[in-house]
N, C-alpha and C positions, 0 to 999 in steps of 0.2 A: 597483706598480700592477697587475703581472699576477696577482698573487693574489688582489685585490679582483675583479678578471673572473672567476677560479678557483672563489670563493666564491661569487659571484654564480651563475655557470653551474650549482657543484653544487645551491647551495638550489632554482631554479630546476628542474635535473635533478629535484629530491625533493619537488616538489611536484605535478610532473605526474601521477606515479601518483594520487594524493592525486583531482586533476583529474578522470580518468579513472573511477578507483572513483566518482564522488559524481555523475559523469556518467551512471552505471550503475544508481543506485542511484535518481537520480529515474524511468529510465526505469520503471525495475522496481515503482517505489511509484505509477506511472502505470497499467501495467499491472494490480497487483493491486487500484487503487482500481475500474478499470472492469470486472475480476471481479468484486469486489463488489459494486457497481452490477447486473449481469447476475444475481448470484445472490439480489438482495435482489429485484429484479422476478420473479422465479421463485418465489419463496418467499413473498410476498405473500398471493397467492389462498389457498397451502394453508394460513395462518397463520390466513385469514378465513375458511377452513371449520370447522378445529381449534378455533379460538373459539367459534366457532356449535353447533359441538355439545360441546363442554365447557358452552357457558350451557343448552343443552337439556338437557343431563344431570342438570345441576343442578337445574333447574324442574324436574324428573320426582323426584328424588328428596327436592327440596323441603322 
């Protein structure tokens, strides 16, 4: 019987890390999404000026 605790306890032991990492890893994809977010608000306006004068360029050269 004590080996079945043994067993139990190592898979347990070896699944913590496991825990841990993917604990880390949502933080971090939380993190990088509201980067994102911040830099896609940032990046907006100069997208809609870059457009505006790309289509003006165009009509000018027409």
């Amino acid at each position: 019987m004590i080996w079945t605790y043994a067993a139990v306890g190592v898979a347990v032991a070896g699944l913590v890390p496991l825990v841990v990492l993917g604990v880390r890893v949502v933080a971090a994809m939380r993190g990088l999404a509201s980067e994102i977010e911040r830099a896609t608000t940032r990046l907006e306006p100069v997208q809609a000026r870059l457009n505006a004068a790309v289509a003006a360029s165009r009509r000018r050269e027409g």
